[in-house]
N, C-alpha and C positions, 0 to 999 in steps of 0.2 A: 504494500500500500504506500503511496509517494502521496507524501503532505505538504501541502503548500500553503505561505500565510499572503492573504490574497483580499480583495475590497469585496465588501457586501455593498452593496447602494439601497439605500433607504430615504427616506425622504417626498417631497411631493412633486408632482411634476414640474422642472424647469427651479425648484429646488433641492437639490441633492444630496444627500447626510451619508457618510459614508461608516463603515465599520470594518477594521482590519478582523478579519476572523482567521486560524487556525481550520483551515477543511480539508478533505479528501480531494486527492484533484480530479474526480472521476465528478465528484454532487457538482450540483448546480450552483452559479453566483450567488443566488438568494436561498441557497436549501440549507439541506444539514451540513452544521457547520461543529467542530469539535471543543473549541473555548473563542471568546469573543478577548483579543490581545489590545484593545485599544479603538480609537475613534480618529475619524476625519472631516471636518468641516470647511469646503471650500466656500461658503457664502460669507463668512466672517474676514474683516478686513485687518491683518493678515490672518492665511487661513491659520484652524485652531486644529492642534493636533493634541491628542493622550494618549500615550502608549504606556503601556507595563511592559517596563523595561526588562524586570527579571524575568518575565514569561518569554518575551521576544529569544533573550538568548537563550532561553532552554529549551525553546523549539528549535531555533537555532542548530545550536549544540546535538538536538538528536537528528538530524538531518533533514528537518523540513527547509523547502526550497521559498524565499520569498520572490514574488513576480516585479517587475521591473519597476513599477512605479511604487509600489510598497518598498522595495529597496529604496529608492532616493526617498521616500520618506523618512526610513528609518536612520541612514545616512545625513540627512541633516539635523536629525535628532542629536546624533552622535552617539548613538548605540553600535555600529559596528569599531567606531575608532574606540571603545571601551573595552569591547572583545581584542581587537590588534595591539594594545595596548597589555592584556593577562598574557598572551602568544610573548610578548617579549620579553 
């Protein structure tokens, strides 16, 4: 089973709320999902991010794959340079 932490979209139409969720990469966008890792709001000026930091690298760390805009998400967080940072 390959896990990815990936955007759920939520929200109304033409406003959009996002939720970074921990899921299967087989479910759907909006299905089942395995732990809810954090939030995204791009309507808010700038947008507003929450992530749990410690869940991110311990999905991480067990090999779940984050998708490319979840990555720069988490990257300007500065959750991966926290991880390169124990590596050293």
């Amino acid at each position: 089973m390959s896990v990815k932490i990936r955007l759920a979209r939520h929200g109304k139409k033409k406003k959009p709320f996002y939720r970074i969720v921990v899921a299967d990469s087989k479910s759907p966008r909006n299905g089942r999902f395995i732990e809810i890792v954090g939030t995204y709001d791009p309507n808010e000026n700038p947008a507003k991010i929450v992530l749990k930091d410690e869940r991110i690298s311990e999905w991480l760390g067990k090999g779940a794959v984050a998708t490319d805009t979840v990555r720069s998400i988490i990257k300007d967080a500065g959750i991966g340079a926290k991880k390169d940072e124990k590596a050293a």
